[in-house]
Every structure is written in structure tokens, then in C-alpha cells.
C-alpha positions as CSV (number, residue, x, y, z in Angstrom):
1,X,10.5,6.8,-10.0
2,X,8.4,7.4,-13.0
3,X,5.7,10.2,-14.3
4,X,2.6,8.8,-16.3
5,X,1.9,11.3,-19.2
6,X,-1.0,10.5,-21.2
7,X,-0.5,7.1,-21.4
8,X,3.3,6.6,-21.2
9,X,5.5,6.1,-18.4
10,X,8.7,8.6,-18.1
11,X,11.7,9.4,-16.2
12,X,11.1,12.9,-14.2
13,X,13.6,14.5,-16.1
14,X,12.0,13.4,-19.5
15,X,8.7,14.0,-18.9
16,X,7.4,17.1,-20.7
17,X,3.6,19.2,-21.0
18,X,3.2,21.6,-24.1
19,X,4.1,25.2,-23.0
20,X,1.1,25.8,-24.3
21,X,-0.9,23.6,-22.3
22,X,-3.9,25.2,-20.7
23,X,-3.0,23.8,-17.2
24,X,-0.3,26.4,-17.1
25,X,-1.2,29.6,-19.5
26,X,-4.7,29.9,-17.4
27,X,-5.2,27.4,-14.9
28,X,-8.1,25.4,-17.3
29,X,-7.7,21.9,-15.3
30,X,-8.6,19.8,-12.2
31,X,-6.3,17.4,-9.8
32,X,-7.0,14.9,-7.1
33,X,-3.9,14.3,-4.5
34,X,-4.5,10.6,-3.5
35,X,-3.0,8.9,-0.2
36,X,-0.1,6.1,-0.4
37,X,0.3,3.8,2.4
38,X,3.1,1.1,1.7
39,X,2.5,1.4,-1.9
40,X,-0.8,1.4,-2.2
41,X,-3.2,3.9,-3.0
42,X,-6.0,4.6,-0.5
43,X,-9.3,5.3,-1.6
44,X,-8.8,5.7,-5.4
45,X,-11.9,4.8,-6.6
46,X,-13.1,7.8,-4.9
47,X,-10.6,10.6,-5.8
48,X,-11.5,9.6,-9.8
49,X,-14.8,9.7,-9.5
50,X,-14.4,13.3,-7.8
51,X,-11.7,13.6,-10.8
52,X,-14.7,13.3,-13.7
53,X,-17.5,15.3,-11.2
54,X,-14.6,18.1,-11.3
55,X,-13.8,17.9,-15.2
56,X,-17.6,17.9,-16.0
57,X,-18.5,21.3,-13.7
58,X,-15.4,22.4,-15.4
59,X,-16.8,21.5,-18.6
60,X,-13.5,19.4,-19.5
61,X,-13.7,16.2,-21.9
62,X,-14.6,13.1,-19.6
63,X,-11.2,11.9,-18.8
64,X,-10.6,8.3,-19.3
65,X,-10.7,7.0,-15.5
66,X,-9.4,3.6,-15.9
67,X,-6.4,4.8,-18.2
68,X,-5.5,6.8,-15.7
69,X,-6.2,4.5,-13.0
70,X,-3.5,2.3,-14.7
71,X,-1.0,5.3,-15.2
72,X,-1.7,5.4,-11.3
73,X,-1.0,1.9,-10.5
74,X,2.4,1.9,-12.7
75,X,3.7,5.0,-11.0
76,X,3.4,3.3,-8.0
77,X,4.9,-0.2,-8.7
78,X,7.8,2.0,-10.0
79,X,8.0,4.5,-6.8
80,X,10.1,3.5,-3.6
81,X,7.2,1.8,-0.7
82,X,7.3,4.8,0.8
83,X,5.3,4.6,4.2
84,X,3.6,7.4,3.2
85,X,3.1,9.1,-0.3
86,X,1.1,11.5,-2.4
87,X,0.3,11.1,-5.6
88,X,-0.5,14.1,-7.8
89,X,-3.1,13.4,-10.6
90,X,-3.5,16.3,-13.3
91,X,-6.4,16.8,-16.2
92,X,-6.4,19.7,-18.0
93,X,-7.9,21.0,-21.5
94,X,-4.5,20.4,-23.2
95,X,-3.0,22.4,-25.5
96,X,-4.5,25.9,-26.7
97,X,-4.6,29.3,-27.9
98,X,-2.4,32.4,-26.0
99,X,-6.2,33.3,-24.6
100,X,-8.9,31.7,-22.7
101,X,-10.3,29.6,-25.3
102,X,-9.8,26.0,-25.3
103,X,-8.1,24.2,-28.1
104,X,-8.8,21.1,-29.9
105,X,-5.5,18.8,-29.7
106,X,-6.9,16.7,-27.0
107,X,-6.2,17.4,-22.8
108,X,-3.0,16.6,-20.8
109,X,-3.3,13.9,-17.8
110,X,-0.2,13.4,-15.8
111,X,0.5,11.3,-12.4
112,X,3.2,11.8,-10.1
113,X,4.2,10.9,-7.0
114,X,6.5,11.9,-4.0
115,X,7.2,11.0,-0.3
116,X,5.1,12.6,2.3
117,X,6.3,13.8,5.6
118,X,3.4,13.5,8.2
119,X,1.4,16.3,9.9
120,X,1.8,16.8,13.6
121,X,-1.1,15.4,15.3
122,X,-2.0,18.6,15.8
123,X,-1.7,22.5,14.8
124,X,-2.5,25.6,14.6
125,X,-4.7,27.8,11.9
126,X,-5.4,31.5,10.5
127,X,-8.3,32.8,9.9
128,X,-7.3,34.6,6.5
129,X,-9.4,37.9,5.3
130,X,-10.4,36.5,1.7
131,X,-13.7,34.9,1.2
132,X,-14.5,31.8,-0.8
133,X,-17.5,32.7,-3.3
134,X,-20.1,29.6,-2.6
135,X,-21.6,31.1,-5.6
136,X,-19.0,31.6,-7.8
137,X,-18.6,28.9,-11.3
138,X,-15.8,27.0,-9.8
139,X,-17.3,26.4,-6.4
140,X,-16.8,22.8,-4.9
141,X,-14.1,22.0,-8.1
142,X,-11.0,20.6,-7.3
143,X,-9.0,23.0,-9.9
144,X,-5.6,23.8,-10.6
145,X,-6.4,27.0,-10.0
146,X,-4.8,27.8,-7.0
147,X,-3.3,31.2,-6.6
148,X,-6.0,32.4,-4.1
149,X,-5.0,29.4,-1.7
150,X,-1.2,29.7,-2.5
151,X,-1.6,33.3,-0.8
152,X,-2.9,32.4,1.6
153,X,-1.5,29.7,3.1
154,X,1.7,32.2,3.0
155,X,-0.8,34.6,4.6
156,X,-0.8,32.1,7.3
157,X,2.3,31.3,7.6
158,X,3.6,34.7,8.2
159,X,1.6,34.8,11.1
160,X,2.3,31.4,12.6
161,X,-0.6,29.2,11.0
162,X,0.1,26.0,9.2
163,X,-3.3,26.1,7.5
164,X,-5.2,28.5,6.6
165,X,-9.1,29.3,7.1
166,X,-11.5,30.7,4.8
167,X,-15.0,31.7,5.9
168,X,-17.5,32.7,2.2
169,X,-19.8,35.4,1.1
170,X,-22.2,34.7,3.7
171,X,-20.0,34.9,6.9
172,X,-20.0,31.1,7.3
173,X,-17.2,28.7,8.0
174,X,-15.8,27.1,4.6
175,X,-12.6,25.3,4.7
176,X,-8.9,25.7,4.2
177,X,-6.9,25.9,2.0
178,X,-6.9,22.3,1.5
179,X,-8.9,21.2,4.1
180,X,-12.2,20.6,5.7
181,X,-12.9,21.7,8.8
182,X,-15.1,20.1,12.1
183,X,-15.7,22.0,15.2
184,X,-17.2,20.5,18.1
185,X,-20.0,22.4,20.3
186,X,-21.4,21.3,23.2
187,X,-20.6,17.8,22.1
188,X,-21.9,18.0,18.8
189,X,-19.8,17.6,16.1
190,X,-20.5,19.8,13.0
191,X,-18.3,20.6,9.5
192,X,-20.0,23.2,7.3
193,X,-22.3,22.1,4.5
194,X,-21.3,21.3,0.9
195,X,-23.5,24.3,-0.1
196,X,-20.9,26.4,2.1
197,X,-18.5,26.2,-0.9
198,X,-16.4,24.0,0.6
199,X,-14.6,21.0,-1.5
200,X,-16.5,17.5,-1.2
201,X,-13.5,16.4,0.7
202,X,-12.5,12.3,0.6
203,X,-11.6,12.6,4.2
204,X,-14.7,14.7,5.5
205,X,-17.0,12.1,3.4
206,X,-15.0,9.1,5.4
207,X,-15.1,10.5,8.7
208,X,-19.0,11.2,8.4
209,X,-20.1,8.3,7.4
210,X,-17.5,6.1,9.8
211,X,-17.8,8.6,12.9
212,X,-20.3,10.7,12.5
213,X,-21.1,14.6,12.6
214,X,-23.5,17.0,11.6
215,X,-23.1,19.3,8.3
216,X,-24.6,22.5,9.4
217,X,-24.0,26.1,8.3
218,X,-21.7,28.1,11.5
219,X,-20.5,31.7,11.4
220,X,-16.6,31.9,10.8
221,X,-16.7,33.3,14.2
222,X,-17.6,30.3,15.7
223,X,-14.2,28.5,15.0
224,X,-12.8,30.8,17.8
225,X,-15.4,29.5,20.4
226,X,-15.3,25.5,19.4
227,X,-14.4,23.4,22.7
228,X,-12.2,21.5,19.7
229,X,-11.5,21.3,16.6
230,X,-9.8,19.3,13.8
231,X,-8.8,19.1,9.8
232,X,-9.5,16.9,7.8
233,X,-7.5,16.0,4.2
234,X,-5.7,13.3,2.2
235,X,-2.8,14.3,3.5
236,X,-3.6,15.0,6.9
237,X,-6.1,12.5,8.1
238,X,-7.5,13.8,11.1
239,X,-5.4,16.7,12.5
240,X,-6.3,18.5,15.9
241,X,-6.2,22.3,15.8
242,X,-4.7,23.4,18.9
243,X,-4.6,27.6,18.2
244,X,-7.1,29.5,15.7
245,X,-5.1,33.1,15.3
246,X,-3.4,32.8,18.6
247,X,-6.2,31.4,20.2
248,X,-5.6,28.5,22.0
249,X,-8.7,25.7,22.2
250,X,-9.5,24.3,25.1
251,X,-8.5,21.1,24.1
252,X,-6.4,19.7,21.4
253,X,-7.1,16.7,20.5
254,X,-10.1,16.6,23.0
255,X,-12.3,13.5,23.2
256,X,-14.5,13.8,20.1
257,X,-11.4,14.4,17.8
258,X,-9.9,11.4,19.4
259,X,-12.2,9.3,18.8
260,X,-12.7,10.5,15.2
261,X,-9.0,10.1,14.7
262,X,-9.1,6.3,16.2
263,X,-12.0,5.7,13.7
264,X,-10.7,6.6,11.2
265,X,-6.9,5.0,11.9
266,X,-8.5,1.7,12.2
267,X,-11.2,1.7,9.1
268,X,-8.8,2.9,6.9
269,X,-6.3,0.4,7.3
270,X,-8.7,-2.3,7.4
271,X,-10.1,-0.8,3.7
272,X,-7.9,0.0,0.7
273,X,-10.5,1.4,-1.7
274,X,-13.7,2.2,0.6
């Protein structure tokens, strides 16, 4: 196994970011998790796109896409063929000042990758009591910025969810932590609206435009009352949520989530980069 760092391929142990580095004194950097299937990476083409649309609302340098699209490729050819892998691509502002001003030596990319155990088919989520701002300056950026999700998926967790749910400032559905989220009502299926402040998800994107679904603003409330409901993520796929807080769903995976899961199994392994 190797880790790409700005243009150089390292053992683990030898690969090294400034302490000073941005990414880590105040979180100033965006990521993209990309799928592995056998060695190859699924849908790349779209997570680096999503990778510059992140760094620009970030107001980062344009990172250099096909330098890192390389840097992805070689950690690859020099990983195991795992089944199933994620790989972990990281821009940030690079090195800087002991403040929240950026410095000028230039941002950090790194790529890594790992083995990924699959999700059950399905699960069970919390509703957690912290809001995603819609309207906030990092809305709908993939940042490294995480502590807010970090607590609460452990919010979750204590209380028997493996994802958690976030509804925003105006009482609607969001996402998780990181996830997108589709609920079916009377046989519609609907996943909240990018002007929800949820992420542009690679999945959610997939399984609209290969399944269907309606984006449509929902109260938070009405995740409780769905007839079923599912996640969607890089890592996940399509996964069924059988329990939101303890309530169980009528169905899990009911007929529309099947369908979207077989969908999506079969376009996905027919297309590498869709």
C-alpha cells in the first residue's frame, strides 16, 4: 500500500503533512471518499469535479484534477484488489499561520486508501437534535470540517443508530451524517432538495437519474411516517432503514427501495466512470 502526497507516492509510515497544515489547525480543506470495486474506482470523474465545486465555495486554489487523478490511479495499482475499498482524497489550503488566515506555501493533496467492510442491507437511524444551517457559508461543501457530524454519529450510536439524521433551520429533512436520505410516501419517492443543505451526493445524483424520485422539501417529522425508507452514500449504495429512533418502518427494504437498490447494482457495474 502506498499514500500519494502532492505528487509522490509513499509508504504509510513515511508519508507526512506539515503540523502546520490548515487541514488540521482549523479544518480549512475539502475531501471526496471515492468507491473501489476490484481495483477500480467508481465514478471518479464525478467525485473531482465535486472536489474543485467544493474548493472554489471554499475559496481554495483550483486543485489540479488530473494530478490528482493520477495520484489516485497509482494508489490503487499499488493497493491489494480489495472487493471493496475507499479511497480518501484530501485538499486543503496547506501550510499557514497559528490563526485562521491562510498561508502562501502552496495546499496539501493527499490520497489514501483502505478496505471497506460492507453495510447491512439495511439499518437503523437517529434523528439527532442539531440542525444543519442551509444558510450557513459552508452549506452543500464537502469539508474536512467534521466535528459536528463526528458527534453525532456518536450521538447515534449511543442510542442504537448507525447513522445519524439531521433535519436544518427550517424543520426540513437534510441528510446524515454522510448520507442522503429518500423516503417513500404513498408511492412516491422523494429525497430533500439541494437547497435543504444537504451534500450533492454522487449516489443520490445516480439513483435519480437511473431510478427516479422526486426532490422535494419534507418536515423532519415526516421520516417517522415514511412507508420506507433508504440511504444513500459511496459507501453504502443503497441501504434500507428499518428503525428511525426506535421506530420501526413498515417495511424494510420495501418495494421501491428494492427496486432502487437492483437499479442501481446493475448500472453501476455495467459503468465504471458514469
Amino acid at each position: 500500500m502506498k499514500v500519494w502526497v502532492n505528487g509522490a507516492l509513499y509508504d504509510p509510515e513515511q508519508a507526512r503533512v506539515s503540523v502546520f497544515d490548515h487541514g488540521i489547525l482549523v479544518g480549512d480543506g475539502v475531501f471526496e471518499t471515492v468507491k473501489s470495486v476490484r481495483g477500480e474506482a467508481f465514478a471518479l470523474t464525478r467525485h473531482l469535479d465535486r472536489l474543485a465545486a467544493s474548493a472554489a465555495g471554499l475559496g481554495l486554489p483550483a486543485p489540479d484534477l488530473d494530478a490528482i487523478r493520477r495520484g489516485t490511479l497509482d494508489v490503487l495499482a499499488a493497493s491489494p484488489r480489495w472487493e471493496l475499498g475507499r479511497i480518501r482524497i484530501t485538499y486543503t489550503s496547506g501550510p499557514g499561520p497559528l490563526g485562521s488566515d491562510r498561508g502562501d506555501q502552496g495546499t496539501t493533496a493527499v490520497v489514501a486508501a483502505t478496505e471497506q467492510t460492507p453495510f447491512p442491507s439495511a439499518g437503523d437511524v437517529t434523528v439527532v437534535p442539531w440542525p444543519r444551517n442551509e444558510r450557513g457559508a459552508l452549506s452543500g461543501l464537502k469539508t474536512i470540517s467534521y466535528g459536528d457530524n463526528a458527534k453525532a454519529l456518536a450521538y447515534a450510536h449511543e442510542r442504537g443508530g448507525g447513522e445519524a439524521i439531521f433535519g436544518n433551520l427550517a424543520g426540513n429533512l437534510c441528510e446524515g451524517t454522510g448520507s442522503n436520505v429518500f423516503l417513500v410516501r404513498d408511492g412516491r419517492l422523494i429525497t430533500p432538495p439541494l437547497s435543504s443543505g444537504c451534500l450533492a451526493g454522487i449516489t443520490r445524483a445516480l439513483v435519480l437519474e437511473w431510478y427516479g424520485g422526486d426532490e422535494e422539501d419534507v418536515p423532519l417529522e415526516a421520516i417517522y411516517q415514511a412507508d420506507e425508507a433508504f440511504l444513500t452514500s459511496t459507501t453504502r449504495d443503497v441501504q434500507s432503514i428499518r428503525a428511525v429512533d426506535g421506530t420501526v418502518l413498515p417495511t424494510a427494504p420495501g418495494p421501491v427501495t428494492r427496486e432502487a437498490m437492483e437499479a442501481f447494482a446493475k448500472r453501476s457495474a455495467e459503468i465504471v466512470d458514469p
